[in-house]
C-alpha positions as CSV (number, residue, x, y, z in Angstrom):
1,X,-43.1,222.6,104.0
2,X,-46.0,224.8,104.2
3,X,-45.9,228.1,106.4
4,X,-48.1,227.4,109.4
5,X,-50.9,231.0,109.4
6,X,-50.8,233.1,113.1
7,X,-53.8,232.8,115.2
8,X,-54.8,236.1,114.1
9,X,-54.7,235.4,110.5
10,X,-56.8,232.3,111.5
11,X,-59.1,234.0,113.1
12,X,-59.3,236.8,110.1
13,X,-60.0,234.0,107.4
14,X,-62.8,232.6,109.8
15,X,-64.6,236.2,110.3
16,X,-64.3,236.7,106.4
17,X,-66.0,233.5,105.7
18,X,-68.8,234.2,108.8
19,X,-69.6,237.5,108.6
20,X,-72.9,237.7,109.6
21,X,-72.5,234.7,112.3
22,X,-69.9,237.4,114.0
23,X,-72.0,240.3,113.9
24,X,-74.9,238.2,115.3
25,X,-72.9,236.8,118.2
26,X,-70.9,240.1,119.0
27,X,-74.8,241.7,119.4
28,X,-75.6,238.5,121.4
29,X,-72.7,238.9,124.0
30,X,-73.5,242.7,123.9
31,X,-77.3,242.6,125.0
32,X,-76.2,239.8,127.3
33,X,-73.6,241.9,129.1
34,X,-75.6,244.7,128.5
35,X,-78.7,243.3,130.5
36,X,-76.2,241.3,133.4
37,X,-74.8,245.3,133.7
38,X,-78.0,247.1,134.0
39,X,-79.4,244.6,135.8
40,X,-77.2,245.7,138.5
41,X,-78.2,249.1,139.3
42,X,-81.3,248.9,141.9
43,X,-82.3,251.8,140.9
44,X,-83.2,252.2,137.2
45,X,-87.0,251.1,136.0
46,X,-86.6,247.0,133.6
47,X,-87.7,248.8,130.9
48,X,-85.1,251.4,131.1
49,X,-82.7,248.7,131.2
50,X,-83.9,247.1,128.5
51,X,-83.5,249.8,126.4
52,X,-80.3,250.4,127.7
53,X,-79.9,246.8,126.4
54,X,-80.8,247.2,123.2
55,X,-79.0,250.3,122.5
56,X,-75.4,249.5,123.8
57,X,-76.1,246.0,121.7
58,X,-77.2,248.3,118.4
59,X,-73.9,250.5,119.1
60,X,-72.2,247.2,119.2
61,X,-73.6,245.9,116.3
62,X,-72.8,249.3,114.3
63,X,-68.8,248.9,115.2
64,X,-69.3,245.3,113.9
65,X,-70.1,245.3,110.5
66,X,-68.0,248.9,109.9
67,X,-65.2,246.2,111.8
68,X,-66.3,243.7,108.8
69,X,-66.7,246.5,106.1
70,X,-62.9,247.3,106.8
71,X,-62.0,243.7,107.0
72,X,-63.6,243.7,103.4
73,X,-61.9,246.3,101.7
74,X,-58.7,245.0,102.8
75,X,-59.4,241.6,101.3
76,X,-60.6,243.0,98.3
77,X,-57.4,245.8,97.6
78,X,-55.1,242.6,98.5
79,X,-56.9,239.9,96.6
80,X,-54.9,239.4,92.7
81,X,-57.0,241.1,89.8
82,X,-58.0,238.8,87.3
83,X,-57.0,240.0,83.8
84,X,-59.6,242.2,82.6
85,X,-59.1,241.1,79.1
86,X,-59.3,237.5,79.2
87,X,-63.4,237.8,78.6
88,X,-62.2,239.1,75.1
89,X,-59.7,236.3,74.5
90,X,-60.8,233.2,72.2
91,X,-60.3,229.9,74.2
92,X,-57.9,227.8,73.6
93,X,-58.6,224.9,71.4
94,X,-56.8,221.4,71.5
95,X,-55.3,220.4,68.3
């Protein structure tokens, strides 16, 4: 019977695989709830707020892919190492 994952291992296998569709939707959400912020203080110019914005999304952005970059080298200290001689071997022939 086969081991059902955790919804946080589920949810680690599906960032691995879309690393750049996370990154792009965490800076989505963070301009979005950037602008809905900033667009709440009367008393700041729209262009200010927009580059508000952009900035808190960029910062967002940043602790994204180092998020991913992490996720990364953990994958690739855990993954199995292929034998690094096996390039050398001859292949196996049938007789």
């Amino acid at each position: 019977m086969a081991e059902s994952k955790s919804k946080f291992e589920s949810m680690r296998e599906w960032v691995v695989d879309h690393k750049l569709r996370t990154v792009g939707c965490l800076w989505l959400s963070g301009i979005g709830s950037s602008i809905a912020y900033n667009w709440s203080r009367p008393n700041m110019k729209t262009s200010v707020k927009i580059i508000h914005a952009r900035l808190h999304a960029q910062a967002l952005t940043l602790a994204a892919l180092a998020g991913a970059a992490v996720v990364e080298y953990y994958d690739h200290r855990n993954k199995p190492k292929p034998d690094p001689y096996a390039k050398y071997l001859p292949y196996s022939h049938k007789e």
